[in-house]
DSSP file (Angstrom, degrees, kcal/mol; ACC not computed):
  #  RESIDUE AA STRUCTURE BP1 BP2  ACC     N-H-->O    O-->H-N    N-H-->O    O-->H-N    TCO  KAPPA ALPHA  PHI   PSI    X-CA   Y-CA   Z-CA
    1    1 A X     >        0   0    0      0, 0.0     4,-1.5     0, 0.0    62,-0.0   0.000 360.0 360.0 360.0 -54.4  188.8   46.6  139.8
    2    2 A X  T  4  +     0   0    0      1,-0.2     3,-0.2     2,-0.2     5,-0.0   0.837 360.0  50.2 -47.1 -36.1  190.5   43.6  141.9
    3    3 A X  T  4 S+     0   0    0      1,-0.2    -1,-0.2     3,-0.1     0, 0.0   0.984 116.5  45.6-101.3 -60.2  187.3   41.3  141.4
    4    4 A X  T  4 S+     0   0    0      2,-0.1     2,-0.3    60,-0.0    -1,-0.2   0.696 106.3  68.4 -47.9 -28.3  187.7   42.2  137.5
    5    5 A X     <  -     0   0    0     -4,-1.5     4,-0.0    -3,-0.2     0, 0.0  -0.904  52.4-164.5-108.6 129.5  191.6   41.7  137.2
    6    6 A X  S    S+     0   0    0     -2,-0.3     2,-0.2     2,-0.1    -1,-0.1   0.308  75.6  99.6-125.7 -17.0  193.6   38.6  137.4
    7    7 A X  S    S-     0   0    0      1,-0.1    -2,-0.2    54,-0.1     2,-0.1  -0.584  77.3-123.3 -85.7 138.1  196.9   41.7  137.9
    8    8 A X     >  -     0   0    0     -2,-0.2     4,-1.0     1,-0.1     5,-0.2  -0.274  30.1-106.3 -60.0 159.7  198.1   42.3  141.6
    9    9 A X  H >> S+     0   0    0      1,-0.2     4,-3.0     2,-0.2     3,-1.7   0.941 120.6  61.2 -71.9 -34.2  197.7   45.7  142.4
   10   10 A X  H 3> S+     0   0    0      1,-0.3     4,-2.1     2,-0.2    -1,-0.2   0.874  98.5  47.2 -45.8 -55.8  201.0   45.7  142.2
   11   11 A X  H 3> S+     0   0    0      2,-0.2     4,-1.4     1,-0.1    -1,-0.3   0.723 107.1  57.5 -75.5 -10.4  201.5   44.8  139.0
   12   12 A X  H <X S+     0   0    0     -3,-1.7     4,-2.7    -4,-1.0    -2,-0.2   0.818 107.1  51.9 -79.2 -30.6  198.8   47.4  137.5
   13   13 A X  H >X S+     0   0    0     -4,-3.0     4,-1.5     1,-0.2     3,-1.0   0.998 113.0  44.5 -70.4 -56.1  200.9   50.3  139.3
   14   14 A X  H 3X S+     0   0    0     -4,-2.1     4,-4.7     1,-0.2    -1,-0.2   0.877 117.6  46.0 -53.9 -42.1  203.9   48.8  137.4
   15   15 A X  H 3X S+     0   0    0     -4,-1.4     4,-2.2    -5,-0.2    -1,-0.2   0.910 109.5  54.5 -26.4 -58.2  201.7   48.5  134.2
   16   16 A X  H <X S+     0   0    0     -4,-2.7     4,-1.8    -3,-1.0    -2,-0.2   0.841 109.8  42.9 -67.7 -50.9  200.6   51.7  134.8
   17   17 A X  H  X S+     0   0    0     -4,-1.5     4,-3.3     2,-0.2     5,-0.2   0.841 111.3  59.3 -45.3 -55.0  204.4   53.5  135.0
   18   18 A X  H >X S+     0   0    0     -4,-4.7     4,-2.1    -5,-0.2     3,-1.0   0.922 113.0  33.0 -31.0 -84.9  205.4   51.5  132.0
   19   19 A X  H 3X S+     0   0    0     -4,-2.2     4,-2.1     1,-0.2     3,-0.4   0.828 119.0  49.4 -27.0 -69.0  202.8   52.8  129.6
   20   20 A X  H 3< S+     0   0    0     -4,-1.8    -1,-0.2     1,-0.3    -3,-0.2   0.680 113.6  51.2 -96.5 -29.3  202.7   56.0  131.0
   21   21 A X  H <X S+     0   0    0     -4,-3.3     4,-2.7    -3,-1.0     3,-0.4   0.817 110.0  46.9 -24.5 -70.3  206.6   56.0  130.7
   22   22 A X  H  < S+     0   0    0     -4,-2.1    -2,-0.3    -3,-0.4     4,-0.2   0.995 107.9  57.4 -62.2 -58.7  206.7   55.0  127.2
   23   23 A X  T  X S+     0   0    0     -4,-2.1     4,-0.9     1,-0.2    32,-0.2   0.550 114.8  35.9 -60.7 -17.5  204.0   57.6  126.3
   24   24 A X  H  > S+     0   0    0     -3,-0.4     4,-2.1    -5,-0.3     3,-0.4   0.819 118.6  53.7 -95.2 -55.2  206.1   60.8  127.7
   25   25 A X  H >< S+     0   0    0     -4,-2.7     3,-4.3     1,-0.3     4,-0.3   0.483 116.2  42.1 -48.4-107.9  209.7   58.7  126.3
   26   26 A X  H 3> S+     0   0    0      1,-0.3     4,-2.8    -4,-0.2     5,-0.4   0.384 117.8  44.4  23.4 -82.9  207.6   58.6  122.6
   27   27 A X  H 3X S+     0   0    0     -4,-0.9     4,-2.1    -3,-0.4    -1,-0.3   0.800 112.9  50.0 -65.1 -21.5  206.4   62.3  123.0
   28   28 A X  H <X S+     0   0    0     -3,-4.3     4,-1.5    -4,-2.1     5,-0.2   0.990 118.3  43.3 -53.5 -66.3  210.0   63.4  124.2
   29   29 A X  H  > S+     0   0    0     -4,-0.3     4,-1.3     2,-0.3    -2,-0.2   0.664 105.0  56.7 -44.3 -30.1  211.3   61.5  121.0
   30   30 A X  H  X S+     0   0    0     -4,-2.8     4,-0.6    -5,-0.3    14,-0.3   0.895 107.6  55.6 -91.1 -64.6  208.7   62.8  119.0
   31   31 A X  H >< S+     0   0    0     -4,-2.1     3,-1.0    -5,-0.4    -2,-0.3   0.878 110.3  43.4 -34.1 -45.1  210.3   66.6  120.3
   32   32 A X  H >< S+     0   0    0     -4,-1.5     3,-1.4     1,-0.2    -2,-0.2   0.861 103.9  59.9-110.0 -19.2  213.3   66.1  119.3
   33   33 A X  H >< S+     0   0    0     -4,-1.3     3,-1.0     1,-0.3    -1,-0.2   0.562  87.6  85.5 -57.1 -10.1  212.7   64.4  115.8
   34   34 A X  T << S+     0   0    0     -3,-1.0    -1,-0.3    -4,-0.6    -2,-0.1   0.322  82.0  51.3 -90.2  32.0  211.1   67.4  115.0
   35   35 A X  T <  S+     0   0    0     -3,-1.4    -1,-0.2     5,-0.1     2,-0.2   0.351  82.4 112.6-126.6 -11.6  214.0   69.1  114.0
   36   36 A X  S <> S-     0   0    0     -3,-1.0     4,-0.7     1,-0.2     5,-0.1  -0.599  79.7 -97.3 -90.9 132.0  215.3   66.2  111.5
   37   37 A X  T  4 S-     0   0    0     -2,-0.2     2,-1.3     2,-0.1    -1,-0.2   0.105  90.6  -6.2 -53.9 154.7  215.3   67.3  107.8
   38   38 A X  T >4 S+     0   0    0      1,-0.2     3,-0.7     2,-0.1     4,-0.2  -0.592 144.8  31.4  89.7 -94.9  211.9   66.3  105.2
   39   39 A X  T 3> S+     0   0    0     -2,-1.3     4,-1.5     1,-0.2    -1,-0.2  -0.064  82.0 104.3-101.1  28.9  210.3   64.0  107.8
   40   40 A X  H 3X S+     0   0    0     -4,-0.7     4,-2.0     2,-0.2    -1,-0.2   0.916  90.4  43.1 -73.1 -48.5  211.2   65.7  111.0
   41   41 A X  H X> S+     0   0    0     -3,-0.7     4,-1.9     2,-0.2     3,-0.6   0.993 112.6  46.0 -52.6 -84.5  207.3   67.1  111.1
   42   42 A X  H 3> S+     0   0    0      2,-0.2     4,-1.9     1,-0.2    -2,-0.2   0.882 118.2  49.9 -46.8 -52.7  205.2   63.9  110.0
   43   43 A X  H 3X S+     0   0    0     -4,-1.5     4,-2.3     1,-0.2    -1,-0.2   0.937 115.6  44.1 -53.6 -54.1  207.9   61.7  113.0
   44   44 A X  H <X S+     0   0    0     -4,-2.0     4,-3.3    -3,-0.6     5,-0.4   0.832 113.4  51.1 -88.9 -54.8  207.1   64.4  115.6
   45   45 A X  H  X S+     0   0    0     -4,-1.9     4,-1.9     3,-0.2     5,-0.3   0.959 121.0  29.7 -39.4 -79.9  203.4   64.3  114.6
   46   46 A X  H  X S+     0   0    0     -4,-1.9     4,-2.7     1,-0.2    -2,-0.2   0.973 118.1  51.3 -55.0 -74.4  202.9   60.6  114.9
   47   47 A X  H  X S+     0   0    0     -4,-2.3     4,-1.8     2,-0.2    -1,-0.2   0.713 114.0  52.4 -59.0 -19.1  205.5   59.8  117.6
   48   48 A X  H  < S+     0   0    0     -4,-3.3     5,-0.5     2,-0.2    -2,-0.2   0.990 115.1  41.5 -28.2 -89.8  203.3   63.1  119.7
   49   49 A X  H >X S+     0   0    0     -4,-1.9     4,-2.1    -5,-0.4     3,-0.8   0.844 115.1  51.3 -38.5 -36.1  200.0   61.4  119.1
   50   50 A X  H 3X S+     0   0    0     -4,-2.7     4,-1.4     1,-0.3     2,-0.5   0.976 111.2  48.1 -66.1 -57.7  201.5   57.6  120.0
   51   51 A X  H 3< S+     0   0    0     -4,-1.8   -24,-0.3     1,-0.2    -1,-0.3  -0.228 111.1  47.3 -89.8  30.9  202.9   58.8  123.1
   52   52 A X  H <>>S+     0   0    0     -3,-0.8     4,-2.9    -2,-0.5     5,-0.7   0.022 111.6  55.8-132.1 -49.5  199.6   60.8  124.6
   53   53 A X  H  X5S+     0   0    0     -4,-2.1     4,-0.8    -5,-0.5    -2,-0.2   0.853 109.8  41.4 -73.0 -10.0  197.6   57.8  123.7
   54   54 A X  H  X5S+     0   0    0     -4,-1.4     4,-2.4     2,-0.2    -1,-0.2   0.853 114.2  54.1 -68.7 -41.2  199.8   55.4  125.8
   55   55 A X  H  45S+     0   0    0      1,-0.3    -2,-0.2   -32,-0.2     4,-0.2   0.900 110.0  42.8 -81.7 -28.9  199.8   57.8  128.2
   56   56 A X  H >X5S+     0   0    0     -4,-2.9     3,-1.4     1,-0.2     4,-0.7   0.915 115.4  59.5 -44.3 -53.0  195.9   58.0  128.2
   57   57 A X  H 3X<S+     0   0    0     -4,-0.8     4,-0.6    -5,-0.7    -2,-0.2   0.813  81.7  72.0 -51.7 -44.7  196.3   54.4  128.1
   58   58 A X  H >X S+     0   0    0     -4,-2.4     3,-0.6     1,-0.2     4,-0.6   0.669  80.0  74.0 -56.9 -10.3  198.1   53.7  131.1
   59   59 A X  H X>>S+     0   0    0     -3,-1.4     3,-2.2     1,-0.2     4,-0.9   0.943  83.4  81.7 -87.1 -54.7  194.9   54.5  133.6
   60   60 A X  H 3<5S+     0   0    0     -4,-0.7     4,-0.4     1,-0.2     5,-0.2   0.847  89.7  50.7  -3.2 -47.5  193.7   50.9  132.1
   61   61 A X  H <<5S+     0   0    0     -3,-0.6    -1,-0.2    -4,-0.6    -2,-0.2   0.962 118.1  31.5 -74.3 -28.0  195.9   49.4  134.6
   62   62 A X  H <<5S+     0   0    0     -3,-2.2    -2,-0.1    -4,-0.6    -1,-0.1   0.914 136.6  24.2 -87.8 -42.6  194.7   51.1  137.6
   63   63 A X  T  <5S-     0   0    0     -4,-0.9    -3,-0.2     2,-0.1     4,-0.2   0.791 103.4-130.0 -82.0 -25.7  190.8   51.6  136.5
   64   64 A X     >< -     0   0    0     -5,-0.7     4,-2.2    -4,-0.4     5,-0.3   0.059  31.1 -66.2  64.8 166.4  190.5   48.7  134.0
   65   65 A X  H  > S+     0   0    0     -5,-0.2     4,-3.5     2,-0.2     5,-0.2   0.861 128.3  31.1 -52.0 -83.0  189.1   48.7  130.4
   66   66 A X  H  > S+     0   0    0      2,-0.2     4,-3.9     1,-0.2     5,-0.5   0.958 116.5  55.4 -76.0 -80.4  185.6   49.4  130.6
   67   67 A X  H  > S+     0   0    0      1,-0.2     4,-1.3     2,-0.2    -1,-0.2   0.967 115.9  43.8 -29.7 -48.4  185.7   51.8  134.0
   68   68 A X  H >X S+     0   0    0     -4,-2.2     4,-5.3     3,-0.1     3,-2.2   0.961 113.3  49.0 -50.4 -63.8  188.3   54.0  132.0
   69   69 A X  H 3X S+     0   0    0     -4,-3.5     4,-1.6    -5,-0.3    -3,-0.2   0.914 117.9  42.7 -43.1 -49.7  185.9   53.7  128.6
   70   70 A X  H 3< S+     0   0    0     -4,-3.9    -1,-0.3     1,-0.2    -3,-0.1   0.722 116.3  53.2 -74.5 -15.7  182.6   54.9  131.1
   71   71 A X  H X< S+     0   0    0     -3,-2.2     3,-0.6    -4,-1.3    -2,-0.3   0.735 110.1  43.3 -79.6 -44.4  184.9   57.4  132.6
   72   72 A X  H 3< S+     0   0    0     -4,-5.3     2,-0.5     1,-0.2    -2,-0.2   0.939 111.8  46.3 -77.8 -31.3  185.8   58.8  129.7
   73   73 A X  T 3< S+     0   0    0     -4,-1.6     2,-0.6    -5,-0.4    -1,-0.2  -0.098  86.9 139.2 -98.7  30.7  182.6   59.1  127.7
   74   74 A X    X   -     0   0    0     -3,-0.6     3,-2.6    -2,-0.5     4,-0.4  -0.861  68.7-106.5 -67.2 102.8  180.8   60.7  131.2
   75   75 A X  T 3  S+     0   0    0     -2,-0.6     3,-0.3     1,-0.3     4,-0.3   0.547 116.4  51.0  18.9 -55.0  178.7   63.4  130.6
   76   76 A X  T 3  S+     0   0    0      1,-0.2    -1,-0.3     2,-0.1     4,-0.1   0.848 121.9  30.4 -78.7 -35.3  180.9   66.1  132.0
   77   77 A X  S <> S+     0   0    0     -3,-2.6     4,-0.8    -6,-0.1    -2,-0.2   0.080  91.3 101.4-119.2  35.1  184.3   65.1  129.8
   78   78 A X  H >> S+     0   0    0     -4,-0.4     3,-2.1    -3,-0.3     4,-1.1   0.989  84.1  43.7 -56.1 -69.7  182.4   63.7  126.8
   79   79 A X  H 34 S+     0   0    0      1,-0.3     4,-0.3    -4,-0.3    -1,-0.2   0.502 117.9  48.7 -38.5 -14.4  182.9   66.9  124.7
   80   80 A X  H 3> S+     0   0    0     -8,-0.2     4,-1.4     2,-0.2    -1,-0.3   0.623 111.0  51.3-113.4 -19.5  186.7   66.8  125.9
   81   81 A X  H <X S+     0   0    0     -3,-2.1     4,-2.5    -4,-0.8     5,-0.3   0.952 107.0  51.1 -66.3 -58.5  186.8   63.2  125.1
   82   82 A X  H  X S+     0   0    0     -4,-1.1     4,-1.7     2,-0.2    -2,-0.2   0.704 114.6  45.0 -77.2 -31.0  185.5   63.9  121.6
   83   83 A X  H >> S+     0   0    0     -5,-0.4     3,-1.8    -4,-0.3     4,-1.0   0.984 104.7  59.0 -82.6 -82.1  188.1   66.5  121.1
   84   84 A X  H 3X S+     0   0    0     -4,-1.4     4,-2.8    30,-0.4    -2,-0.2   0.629 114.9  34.7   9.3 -61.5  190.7   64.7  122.4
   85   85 A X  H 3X S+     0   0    0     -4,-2.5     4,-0.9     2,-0.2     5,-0.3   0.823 113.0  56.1 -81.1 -35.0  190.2   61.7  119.7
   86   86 A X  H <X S+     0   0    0     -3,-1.8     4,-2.6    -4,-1.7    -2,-0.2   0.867 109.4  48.5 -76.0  -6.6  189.2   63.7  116.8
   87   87 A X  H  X S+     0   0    0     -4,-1.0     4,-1.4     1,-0.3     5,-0.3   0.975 112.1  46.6 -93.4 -43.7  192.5   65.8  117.2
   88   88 A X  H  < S+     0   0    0     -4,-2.8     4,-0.5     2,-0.2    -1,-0.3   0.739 118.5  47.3 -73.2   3.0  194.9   62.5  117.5
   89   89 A X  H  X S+     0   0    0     -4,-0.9     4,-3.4     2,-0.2     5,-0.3   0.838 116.6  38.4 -89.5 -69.3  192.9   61.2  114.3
   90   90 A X  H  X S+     0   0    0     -4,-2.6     4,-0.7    -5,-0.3    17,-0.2   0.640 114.6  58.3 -78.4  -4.5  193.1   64.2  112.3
   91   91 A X  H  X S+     0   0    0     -4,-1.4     4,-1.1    16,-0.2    -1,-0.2   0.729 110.3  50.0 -79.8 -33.0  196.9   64.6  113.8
   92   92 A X  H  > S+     0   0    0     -4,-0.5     4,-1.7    -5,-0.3    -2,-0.2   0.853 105.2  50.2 -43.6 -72.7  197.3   61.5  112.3
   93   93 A X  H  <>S+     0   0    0     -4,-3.4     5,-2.1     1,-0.2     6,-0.4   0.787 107.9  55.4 -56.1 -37.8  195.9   62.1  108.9
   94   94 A X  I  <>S+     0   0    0     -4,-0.7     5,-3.0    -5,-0.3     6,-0.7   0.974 105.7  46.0 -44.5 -56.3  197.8   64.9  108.5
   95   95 A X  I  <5S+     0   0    0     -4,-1.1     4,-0.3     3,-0.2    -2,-0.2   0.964 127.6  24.9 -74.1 -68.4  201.1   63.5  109.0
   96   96 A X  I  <5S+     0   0    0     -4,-1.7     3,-0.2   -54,-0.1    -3,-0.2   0.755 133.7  19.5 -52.2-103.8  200.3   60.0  106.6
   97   97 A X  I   5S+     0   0    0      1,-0.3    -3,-0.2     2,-0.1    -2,-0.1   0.553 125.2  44.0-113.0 -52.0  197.7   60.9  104.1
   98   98 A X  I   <S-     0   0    0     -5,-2.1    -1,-0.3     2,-0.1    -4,-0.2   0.919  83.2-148.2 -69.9 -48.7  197.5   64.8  103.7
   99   99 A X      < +     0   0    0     -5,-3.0     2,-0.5    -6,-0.4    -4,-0.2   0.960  48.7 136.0  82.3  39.5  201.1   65.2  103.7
  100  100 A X     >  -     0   0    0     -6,-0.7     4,-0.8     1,-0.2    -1,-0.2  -0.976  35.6-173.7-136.7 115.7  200.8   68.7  105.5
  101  101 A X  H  > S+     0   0    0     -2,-0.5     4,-2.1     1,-0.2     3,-0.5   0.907  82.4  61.0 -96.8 -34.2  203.0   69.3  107.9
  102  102 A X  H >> S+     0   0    0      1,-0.2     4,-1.5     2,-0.2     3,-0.6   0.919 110.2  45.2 -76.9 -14.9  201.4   72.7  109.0
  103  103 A X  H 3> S+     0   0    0      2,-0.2     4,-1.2     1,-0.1    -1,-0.2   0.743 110.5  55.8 -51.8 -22.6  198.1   70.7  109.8
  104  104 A X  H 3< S+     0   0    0     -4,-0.8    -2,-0.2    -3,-0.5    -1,-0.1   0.754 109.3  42.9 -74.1 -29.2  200.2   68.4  111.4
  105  105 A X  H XX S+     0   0    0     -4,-2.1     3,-2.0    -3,-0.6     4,-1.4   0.935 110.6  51.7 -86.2 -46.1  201.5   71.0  113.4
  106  106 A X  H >X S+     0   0    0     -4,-1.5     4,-3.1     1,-0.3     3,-1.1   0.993 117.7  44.7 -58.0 -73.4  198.0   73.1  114.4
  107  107 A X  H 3X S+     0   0    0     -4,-1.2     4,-0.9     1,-0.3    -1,-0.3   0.667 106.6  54.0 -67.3   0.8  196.5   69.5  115.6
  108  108 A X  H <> S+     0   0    0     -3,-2.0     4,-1.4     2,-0.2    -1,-0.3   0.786 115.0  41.7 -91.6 -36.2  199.5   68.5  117.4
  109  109 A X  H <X S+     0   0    0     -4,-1.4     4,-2.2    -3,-1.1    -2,-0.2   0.850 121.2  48.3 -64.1 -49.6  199.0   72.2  119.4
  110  110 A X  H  X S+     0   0    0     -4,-3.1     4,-1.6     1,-0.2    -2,-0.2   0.980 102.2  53.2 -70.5 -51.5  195.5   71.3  119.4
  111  111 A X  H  X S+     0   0    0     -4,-0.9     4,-2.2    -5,-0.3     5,-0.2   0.744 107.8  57.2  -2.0 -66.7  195.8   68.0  120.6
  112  112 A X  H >X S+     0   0    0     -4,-1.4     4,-2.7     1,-0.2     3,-0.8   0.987 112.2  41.8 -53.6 -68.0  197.9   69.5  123.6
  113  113 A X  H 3X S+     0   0    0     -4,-2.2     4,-1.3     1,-0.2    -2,-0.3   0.595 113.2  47.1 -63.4 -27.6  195.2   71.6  124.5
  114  114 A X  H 3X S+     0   0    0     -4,-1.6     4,-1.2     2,-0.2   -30,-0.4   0.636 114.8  48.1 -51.4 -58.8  192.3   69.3  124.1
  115  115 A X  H <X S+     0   0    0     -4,-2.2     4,-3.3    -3,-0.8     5,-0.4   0.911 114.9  52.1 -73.8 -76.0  194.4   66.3  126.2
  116  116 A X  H >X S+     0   0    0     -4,-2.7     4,-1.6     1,-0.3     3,-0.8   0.850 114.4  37.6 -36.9 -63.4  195.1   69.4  128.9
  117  117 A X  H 3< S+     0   0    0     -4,-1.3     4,-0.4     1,-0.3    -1,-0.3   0.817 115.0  59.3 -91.4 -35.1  191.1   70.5  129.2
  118  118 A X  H 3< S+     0   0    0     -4,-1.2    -1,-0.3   -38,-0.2    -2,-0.2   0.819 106.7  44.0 -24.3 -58.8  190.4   66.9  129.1
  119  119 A X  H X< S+     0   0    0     -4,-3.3     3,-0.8    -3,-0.8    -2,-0.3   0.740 101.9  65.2 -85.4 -28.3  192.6   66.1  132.3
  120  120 A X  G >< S+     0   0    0     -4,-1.6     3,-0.7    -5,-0.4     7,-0.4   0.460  85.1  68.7 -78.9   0.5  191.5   68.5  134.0
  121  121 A X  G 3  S+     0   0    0     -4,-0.4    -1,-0.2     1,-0.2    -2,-0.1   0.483  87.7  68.8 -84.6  11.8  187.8   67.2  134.2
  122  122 A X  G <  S+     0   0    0     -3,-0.8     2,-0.3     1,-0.2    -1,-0.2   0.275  95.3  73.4-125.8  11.8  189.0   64.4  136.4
  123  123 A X  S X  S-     0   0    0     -3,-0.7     3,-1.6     0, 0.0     4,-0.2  -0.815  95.6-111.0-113.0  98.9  189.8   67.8  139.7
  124  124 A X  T 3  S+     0   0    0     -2,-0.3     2,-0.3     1,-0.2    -2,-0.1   0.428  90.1   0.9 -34.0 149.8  187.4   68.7  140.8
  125  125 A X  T 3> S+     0   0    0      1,-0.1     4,-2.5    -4,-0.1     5,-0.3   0.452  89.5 130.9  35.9   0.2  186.4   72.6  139.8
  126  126 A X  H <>  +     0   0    0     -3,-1.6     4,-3.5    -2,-0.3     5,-0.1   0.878  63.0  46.2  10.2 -68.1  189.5   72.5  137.8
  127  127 A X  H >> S+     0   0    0     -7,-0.4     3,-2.3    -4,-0.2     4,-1.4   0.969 112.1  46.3 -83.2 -76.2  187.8   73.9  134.7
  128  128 A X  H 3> S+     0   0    0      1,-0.3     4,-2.1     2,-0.2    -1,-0.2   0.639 107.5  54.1 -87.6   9.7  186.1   76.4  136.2
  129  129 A X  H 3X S+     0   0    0     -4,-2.5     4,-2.2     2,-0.2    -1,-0.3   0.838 113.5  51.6 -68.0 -36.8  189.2   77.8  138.3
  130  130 A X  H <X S+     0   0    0     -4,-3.5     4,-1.3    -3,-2.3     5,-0.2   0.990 111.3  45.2 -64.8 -49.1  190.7   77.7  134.5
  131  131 A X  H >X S+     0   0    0     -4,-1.4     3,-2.7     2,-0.2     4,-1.5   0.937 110.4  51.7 -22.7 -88.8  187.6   79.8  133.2
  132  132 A X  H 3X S+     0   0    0     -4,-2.1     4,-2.0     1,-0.3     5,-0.3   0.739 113.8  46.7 -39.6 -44.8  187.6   82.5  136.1
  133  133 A X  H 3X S+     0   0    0     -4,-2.2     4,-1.7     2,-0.2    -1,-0.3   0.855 113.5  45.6 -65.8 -34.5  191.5   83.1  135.4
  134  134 A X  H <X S+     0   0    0     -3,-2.7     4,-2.7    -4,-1.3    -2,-0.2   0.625 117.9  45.7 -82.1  -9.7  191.1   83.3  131.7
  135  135 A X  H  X S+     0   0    0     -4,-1.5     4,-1.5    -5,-0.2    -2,-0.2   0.853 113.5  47.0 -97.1 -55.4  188.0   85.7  132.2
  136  136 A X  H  < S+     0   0    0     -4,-2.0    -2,-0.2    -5,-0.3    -3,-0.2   0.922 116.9  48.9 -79.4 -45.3  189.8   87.8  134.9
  137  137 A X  H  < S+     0   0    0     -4,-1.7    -2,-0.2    -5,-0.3    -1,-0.2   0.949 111.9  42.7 -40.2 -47.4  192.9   87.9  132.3
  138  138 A X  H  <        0   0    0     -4,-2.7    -2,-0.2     1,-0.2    -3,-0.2   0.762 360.0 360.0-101.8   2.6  191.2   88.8  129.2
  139  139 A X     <        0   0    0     -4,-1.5    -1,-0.2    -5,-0.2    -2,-0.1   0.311 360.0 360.0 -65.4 360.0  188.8   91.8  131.5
């Protein structure tokens, strides 16, 4: 990462805070706009999705472009990757082009969930500590 990056480490961790700052501020904003009449849904929808992809975004500074990009698209989090993107895409589409705010809401839910099972491929046995609990839950 150093040999690739022209940024002090120092300055990727601050990178890294910004973004990853702005991406919660966004999704906070995004919370509470959904309560504003007409276009309270479609704001909350967008400014949701904006503010997960910054936050996604923010490991750029620490991993760099291309180490993120091979990290995500790994064999073990592909499928969670794939999910991840079609749900801010189709969170997306909802909110502009469909005009449907309860799709807008179901992929913003999904989205969450998607994002979640997604981040948790990057601790180890993670996933299948989440399995064994939902398996011992619904037995």
């Amino acid at each position: 990462v150093v040999e690739a990056s022209s940024l002090s480490w120092g300055t990727r961790v601050k990178g890294f805070i910004a973004c990853f700052a702005v991406g919660i501020l966004c999704s906070l904003l995004g919370t509470l706009l959904l309560w504003v009449p007409k276009k309270g849904l479609t704001l909350f929808a967008v400014f949701y999705t904006f503010g997960n992809i910054a936050s996604i975004g923010s490991t750029i500074f620490l991993m760099g472009p291309l180490k993120q990009l091979k990290r995500m698209f790994e064999p073990t989090r592909l499928i969670a990757t794939i999910l991840v993107l079609l749900c801010f895409a189709l969170t997306l589409c909802s909110a502009f082009w469909w005009h449907n705010k309860g799709l807008a809401l179901i992929f913003c839910i999904l989205q969450s969930l998607s994002l979640t099972w997604y981040s948790l491929s990057f601790i180890p046995f993670a996933r299948d500590a989440v399995k064994k609990c939902f398996a011992v839950c619904l037995a």
